[in-house]
N, CA, C and O atoms as a MOPAC input file, in Angstrom:
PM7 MOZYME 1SCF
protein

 N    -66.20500 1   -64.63300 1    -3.27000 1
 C    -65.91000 1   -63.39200 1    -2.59600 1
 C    -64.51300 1   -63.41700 1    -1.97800 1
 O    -63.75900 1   -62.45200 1    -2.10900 1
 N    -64.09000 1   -64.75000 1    -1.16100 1
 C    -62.93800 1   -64.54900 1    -0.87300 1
 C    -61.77300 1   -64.54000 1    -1.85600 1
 O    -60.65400 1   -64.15300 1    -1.52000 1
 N    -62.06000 1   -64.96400 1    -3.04100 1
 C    -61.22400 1   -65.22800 1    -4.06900 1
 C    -60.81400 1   -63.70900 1    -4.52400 1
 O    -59.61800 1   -63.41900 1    -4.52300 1
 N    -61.80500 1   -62.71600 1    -4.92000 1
 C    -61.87900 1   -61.13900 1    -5.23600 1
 C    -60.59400 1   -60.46300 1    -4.13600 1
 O    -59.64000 1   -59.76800 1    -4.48600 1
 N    -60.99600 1   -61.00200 1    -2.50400 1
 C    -60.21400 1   -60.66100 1    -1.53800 1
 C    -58.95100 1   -60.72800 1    -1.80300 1
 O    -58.24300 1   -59.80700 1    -2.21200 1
 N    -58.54100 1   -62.18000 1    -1.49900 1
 C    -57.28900 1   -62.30900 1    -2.23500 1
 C    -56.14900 1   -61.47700 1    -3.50900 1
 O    -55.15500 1   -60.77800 1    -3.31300 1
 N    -56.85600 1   -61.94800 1    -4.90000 1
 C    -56.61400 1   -61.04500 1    -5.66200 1
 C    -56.31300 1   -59.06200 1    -5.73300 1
 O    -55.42300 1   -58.45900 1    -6.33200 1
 N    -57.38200 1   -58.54200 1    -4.92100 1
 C    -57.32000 1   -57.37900 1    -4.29100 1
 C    -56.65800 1   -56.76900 1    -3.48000 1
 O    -56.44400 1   -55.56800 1    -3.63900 1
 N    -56.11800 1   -57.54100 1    -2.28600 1
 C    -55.30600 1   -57.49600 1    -1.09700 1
 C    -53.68400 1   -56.67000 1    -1.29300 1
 O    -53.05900 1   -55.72000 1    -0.82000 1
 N    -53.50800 1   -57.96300 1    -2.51700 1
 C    -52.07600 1   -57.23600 1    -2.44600 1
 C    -51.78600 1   -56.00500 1    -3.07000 1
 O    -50.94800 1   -55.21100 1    -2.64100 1
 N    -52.80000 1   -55.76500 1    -4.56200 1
 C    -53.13700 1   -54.34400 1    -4.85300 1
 C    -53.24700 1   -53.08200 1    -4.40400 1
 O    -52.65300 1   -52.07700 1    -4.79400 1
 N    -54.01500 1   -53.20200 1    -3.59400 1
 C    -54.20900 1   -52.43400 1    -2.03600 1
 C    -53.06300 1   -52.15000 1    -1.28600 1
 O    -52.72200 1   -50.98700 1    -1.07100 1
 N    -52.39400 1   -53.19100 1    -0.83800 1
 C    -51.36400 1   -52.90000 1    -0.22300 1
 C    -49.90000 1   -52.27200 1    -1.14100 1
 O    -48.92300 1   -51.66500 1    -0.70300 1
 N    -50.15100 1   -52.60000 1    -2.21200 1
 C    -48.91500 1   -51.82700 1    -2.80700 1
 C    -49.03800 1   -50.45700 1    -3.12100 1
 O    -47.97700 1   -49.83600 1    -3.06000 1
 N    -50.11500 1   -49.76900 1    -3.46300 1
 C    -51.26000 1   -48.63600 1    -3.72000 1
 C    -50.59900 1   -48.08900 1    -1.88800 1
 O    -49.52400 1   -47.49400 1    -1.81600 1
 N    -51.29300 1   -48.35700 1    -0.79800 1
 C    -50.62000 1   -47.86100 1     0.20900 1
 C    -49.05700 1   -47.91700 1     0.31900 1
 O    -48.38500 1   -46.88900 1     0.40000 1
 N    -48.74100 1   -48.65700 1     0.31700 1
 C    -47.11800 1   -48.67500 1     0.56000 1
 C    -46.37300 1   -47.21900 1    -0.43400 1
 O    -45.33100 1   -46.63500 1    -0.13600 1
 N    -47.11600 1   -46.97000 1    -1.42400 1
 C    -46.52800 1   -46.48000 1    -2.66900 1
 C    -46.76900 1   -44.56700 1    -1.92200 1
 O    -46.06000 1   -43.56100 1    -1.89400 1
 N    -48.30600 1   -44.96600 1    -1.38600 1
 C    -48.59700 1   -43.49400 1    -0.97500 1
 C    -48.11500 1   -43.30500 1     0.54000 1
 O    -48.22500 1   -42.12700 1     0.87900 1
 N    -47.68200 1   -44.02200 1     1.40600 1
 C    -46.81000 1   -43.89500 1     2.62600 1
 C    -45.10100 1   -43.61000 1     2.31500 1
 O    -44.32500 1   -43.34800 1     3.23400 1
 N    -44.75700 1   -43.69000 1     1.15500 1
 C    -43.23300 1   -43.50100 1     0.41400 1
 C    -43.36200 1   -42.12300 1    -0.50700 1
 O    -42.39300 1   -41.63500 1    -1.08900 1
 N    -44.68900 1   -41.57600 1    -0.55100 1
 C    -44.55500 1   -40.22300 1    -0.82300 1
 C    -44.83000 1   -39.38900 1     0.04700 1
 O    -44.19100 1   -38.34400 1     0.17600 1
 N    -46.01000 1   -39.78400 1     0.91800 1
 C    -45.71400 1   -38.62600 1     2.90500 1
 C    -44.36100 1   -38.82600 1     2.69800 1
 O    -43.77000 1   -38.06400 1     1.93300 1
 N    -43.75400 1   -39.75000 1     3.27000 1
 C    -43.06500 1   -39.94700 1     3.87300 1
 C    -41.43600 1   -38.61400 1     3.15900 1
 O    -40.93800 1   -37.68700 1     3.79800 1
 N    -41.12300 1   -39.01000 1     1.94300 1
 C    -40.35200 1   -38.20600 1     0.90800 1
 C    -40.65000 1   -36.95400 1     1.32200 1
 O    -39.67200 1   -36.28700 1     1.66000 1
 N    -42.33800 1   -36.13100 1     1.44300 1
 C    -42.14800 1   -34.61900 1     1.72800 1
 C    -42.22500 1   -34.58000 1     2.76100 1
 O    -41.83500 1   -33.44100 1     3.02000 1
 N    -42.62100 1   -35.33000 1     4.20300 1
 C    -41.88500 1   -35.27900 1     5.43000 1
 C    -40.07000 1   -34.99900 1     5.50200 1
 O    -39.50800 1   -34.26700 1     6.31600 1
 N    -39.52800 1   -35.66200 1     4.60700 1
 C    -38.17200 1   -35.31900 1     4.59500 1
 C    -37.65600 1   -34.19300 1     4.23700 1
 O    -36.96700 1   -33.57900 1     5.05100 1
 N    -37.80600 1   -33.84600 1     3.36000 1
 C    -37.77400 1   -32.45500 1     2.61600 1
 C    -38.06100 1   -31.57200 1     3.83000 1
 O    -37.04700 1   -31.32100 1     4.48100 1
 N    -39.09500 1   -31.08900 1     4.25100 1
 C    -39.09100 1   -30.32600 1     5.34300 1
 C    -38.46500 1   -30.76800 1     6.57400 1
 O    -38.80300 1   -30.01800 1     7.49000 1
 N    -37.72900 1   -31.63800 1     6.93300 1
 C    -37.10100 1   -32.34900 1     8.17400 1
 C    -35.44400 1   -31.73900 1     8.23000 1
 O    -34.68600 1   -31.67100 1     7.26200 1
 N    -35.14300 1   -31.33300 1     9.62400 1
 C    -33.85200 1   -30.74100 1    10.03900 1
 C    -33.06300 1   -31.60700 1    10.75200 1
 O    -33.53800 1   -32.23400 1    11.69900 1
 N    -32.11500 1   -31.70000 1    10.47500 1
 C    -31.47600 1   -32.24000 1    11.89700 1
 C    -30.60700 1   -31.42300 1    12.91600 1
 O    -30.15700 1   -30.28500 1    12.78000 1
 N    -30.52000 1   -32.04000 1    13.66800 1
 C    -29.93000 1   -31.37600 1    15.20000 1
 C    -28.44800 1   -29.95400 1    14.79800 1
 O    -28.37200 1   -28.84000 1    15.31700 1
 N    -27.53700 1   -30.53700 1    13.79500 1
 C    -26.23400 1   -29.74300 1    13.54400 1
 C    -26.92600 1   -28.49600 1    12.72400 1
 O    -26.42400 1   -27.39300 1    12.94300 1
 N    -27.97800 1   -28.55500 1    11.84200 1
 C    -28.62200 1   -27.72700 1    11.23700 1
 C    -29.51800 1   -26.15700 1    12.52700 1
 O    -29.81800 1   -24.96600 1    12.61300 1
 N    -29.51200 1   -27.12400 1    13.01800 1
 C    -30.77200 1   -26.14500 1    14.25700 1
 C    -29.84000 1   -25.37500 1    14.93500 1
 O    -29.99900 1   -24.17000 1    15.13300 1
 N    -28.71000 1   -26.11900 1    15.36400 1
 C    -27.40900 1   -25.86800 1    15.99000 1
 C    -26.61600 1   -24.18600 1    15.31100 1
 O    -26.44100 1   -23.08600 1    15.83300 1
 N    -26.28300 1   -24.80800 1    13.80900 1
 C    -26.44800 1   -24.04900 1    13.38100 1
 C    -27.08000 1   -22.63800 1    13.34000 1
 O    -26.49300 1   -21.56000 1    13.43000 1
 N    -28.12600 1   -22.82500 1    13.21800 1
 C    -28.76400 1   -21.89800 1    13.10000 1
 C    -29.00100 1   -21.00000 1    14.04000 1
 O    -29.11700 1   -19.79900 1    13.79600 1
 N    -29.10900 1   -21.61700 1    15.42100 1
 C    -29.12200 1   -20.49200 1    16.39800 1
 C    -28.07300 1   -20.12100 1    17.30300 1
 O    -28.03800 1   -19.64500 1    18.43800 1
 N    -27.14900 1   -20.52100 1    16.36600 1
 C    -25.41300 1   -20.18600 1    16.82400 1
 C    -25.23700 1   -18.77500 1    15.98300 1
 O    -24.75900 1   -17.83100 1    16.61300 1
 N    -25.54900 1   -18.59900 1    14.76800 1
 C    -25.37900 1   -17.03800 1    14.02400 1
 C    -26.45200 1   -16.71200 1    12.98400 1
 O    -26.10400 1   -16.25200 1    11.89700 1
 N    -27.76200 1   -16.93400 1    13.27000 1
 C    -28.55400 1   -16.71200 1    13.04800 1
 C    -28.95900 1   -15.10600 1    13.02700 1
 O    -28.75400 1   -14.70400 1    14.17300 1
 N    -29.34300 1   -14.25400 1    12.38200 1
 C    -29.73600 1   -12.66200 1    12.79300 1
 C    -30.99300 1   -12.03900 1    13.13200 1
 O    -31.73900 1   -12.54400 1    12.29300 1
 N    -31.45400 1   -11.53100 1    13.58800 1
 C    -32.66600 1   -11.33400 1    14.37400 1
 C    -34.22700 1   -11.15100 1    12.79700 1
 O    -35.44900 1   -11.30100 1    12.79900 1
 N    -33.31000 1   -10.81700 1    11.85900 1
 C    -34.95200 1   -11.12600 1    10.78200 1
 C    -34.79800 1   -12.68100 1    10.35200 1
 O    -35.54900 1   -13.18100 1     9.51400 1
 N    -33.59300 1   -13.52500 1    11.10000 1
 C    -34.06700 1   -15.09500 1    10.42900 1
 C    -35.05900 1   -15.91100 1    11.95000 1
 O    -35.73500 1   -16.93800 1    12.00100 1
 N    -34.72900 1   -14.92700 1    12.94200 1
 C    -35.59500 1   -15.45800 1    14.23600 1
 C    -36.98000 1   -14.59600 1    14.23400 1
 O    -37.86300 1   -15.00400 1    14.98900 1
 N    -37.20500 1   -13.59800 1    13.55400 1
 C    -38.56100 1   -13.22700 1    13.49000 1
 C    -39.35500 1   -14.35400 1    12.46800 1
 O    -40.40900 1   -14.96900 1    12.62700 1
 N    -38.30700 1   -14.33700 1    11.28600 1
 C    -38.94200 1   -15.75800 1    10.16600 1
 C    -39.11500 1   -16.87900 1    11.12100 1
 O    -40.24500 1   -17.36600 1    11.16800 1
 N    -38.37300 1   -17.28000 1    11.74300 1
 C    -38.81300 1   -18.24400 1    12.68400 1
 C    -39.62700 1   -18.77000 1    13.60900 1
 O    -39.68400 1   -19.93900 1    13.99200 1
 N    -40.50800 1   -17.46100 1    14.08400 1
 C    -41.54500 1   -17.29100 1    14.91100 1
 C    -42.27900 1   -17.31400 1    14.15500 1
 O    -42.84800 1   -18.40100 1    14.04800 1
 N    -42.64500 1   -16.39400 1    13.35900 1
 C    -43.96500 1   -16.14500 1    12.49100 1
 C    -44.20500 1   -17.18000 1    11.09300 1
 O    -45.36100 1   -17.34100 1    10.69900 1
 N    -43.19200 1   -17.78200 1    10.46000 1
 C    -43.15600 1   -18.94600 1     9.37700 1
 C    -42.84900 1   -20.32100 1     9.72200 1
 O    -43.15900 1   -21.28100 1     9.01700 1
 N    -42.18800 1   -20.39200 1    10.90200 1
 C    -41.58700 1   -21.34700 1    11.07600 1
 C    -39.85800 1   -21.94900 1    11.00300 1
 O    -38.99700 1   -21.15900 1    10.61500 1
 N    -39.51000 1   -23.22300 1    11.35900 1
 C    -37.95100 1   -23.29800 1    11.20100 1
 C    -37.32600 1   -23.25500 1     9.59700 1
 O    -36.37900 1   -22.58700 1     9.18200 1
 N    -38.57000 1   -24.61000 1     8.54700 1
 C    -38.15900 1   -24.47700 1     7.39900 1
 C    -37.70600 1   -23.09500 1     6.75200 1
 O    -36.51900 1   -22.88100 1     6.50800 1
 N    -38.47400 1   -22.38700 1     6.54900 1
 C    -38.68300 1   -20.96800 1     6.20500 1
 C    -37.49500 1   -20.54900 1     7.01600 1
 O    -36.43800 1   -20.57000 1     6.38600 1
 N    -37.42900 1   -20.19500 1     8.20000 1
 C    -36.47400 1   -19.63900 1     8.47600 1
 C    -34.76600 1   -19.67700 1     8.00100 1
 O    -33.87800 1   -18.83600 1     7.86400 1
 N    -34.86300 1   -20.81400 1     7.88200 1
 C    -33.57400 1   -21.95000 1     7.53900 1
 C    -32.97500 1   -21.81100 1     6.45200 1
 O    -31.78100 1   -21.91000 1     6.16600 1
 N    -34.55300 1   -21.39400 1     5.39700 1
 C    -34.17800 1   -21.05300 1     3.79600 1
 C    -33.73500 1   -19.55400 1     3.92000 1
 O    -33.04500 1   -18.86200 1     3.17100 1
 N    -34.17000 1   -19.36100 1     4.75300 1
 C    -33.69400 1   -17.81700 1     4.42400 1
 C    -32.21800 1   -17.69500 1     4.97300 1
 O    -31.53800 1   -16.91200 1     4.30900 1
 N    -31.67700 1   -18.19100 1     5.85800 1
 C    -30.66800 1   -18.10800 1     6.77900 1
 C    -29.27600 1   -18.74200 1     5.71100 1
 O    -28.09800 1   -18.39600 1     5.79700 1
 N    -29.74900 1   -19.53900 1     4.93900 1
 C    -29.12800 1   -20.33300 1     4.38100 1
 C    -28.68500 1   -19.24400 1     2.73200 1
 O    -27.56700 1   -18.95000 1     2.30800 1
 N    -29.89400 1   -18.93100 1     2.23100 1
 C    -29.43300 1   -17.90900 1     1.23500 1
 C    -28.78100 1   -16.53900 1     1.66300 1
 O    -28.40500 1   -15.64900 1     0.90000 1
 N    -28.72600 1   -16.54900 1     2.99500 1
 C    -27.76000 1   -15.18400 1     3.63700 1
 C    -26.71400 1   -15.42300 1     3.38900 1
 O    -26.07300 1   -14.74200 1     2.58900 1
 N    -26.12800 1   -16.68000 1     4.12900 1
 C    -24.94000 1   -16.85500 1     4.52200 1
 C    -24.38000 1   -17.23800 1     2.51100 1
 O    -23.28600 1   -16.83100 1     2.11700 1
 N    -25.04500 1   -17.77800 1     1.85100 1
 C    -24.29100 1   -18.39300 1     0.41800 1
 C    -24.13800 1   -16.80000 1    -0.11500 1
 O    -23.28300 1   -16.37100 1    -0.88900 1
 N    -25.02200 1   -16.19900 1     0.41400 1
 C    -24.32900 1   -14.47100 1    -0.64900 1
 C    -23.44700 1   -13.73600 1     0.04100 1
 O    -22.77500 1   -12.85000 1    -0.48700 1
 N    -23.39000 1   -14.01800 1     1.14700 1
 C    -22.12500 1   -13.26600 1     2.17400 1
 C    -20.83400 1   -14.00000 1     1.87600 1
 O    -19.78500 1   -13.38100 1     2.05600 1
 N    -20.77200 1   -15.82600 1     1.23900 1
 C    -19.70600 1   -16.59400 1     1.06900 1
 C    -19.31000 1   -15.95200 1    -0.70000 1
 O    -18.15100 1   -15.73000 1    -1.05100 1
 N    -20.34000 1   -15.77400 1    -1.47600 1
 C    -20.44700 1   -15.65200 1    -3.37100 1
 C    -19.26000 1   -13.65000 1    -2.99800 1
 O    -18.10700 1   -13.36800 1    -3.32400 1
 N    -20.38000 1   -12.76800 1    -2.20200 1
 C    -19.29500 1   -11.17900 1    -2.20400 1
 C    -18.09700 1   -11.69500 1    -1.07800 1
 O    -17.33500 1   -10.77100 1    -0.79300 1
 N    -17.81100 1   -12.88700 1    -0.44000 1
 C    -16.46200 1   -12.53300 1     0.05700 1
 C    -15.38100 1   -13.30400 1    -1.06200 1
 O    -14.16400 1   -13.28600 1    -0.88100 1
 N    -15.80400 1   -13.74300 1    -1.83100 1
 C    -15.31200 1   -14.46400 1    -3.54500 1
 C    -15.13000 1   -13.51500 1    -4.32900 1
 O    -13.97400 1   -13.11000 1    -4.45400 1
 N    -16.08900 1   -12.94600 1    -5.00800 1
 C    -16.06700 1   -12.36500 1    -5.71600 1
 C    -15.02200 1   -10.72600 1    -4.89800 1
 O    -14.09800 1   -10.54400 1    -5.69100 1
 N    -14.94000 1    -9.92300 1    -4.02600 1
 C    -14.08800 1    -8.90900 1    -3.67900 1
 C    -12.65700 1    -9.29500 1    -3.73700 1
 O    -12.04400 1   -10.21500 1    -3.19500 1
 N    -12.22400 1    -8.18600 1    -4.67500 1
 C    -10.56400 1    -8.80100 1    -4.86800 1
 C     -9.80300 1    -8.26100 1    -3.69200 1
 O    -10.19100 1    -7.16600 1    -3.28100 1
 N     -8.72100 1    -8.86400 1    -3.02900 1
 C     -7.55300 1    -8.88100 1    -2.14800 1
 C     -6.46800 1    -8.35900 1    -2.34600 1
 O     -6.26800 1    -8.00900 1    -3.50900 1
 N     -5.57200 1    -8.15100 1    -1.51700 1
 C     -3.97400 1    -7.49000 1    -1.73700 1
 C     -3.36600 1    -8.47200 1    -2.63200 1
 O     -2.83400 1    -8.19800 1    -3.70800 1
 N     -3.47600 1    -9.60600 1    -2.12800 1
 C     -2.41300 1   -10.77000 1    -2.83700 1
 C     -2.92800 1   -11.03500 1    -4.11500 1
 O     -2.07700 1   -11.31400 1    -4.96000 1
 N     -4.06200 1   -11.02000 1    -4.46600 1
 C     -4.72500 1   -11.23900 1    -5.72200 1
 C     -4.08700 1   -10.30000 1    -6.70100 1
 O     -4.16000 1   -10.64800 1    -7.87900 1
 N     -3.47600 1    -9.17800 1    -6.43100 1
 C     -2.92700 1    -8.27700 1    -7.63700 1
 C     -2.29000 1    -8.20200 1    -8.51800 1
 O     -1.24800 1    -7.89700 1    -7.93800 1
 N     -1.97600 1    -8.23800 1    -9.76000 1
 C     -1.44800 1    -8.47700 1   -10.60800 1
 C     -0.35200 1    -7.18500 1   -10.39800 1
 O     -0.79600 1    -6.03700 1   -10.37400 1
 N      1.52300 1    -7.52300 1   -10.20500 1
 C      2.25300 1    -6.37000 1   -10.04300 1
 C      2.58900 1    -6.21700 1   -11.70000 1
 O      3.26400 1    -5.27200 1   -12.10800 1

């Protein structure tokens, strides 16, 4: 019996280790840090703080985040004075 133990033990433990390194991976994925939060409630707009109450920060964050990349893609894409071909 102790012999089964043995043999088994470390199985076991790699089997856990393997499934504490995948929590752990989608713990990250949803995880913010401080310059992000900062962010966010520095110019944040009042439907990414309603998302925020009612969904949460992730959610909110995604949304806040696809605002600002389409407000950066139309201030790209709108042509300028200097851009003109004379």
């Amino acid at each position: 019996m102790h012999g089964l133990a043995v043999l088994l033990f470390p199985a076991v433990l790699m089997l856990f280790a393997l499934a504490m390194e995948k929590m752990e991976s989608r713990i990250d994925d949803v995880s913010v840090n401080r310059d992000q939060v900062e962010e966010f409630l520095e110019s944040a707009a009042p439907e990414q703080m309603v998302t925020l109450a009612e969904d949460g920060f992730p959610a909110a964050l995604d949304e806040f985040r696809s605002r600002r990349d389409s407000s950066e893609a139309e201030s790209f894409d709108s042509p300028t004075e200097s851009s003109r071909a004379s």
